[in-house]
C-alpha positions as CSV (number, residue, x, y, z in Angstrom):
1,X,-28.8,-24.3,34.1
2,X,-32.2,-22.7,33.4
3,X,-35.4,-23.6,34.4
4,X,-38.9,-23.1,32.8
5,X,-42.4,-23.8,33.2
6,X,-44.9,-24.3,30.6
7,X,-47.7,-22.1,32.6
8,X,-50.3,-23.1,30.9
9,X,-50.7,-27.1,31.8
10,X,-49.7,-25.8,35.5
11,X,-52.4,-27.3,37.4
12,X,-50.8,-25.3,41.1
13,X,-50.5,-29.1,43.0
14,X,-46.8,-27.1,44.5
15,X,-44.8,-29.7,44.1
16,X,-42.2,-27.9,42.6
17,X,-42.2,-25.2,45.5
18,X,-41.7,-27.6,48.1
19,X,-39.1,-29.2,46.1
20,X,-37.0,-26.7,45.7
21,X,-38.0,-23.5,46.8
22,X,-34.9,-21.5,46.1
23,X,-36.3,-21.6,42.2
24,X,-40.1,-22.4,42.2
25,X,-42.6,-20.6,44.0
26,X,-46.3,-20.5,43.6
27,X,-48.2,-17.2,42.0
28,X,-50.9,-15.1,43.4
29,X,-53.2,-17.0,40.8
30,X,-52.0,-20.0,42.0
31,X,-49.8,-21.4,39.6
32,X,-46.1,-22.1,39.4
33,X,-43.5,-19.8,38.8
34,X,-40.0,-19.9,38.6
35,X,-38.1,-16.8,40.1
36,X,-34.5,-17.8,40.1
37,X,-32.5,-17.6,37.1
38,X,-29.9,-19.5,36.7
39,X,-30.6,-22.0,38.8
40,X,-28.1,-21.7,41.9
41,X,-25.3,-24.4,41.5
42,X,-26.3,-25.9,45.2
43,X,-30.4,-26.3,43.8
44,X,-29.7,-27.8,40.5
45,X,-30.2,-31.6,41.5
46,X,-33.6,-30.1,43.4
47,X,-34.6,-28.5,40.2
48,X,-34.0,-31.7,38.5
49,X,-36.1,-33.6,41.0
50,X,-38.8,-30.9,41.0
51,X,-38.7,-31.6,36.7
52,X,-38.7,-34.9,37.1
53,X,-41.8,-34.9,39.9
54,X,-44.0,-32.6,38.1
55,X,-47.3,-34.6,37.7
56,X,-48.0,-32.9,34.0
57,X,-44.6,-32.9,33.2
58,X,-44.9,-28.7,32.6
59,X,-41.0,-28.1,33.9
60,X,-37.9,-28.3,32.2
61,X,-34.3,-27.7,33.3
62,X,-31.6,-27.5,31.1
């Protein structure tokens, strides 16, 4: 399972970091970032939830 975030409609809210911080973290600009790939097998359902939560819908997992 990979992860992947549209950058560009990031709007840094960090959702996604407190989620599940073992993939997403937040930048120096700000923004999202995902620095673990694969996602580990015990932080997929997080990295689902993290996807799902996103309040522009800029994260996929798949």
């Amino acid at each position: 399972m990979n992860a992947l975030i549209e950058r560009d409609g990031c709007i840094g809210c960090g959702l996604c970091a407190d989620t599940c911080p073992t993939v997403f973290r937040m930048d120096e600009e700000g923004l999202a970032e995902v620095y673990t790939n694969p996602v580990p097998s015990d932080s997929e359902d997080a990295a689902l939830e993290a996807a799902d939560s996103c309040p522009v819908s800029v994260i996929s997992v798949e």
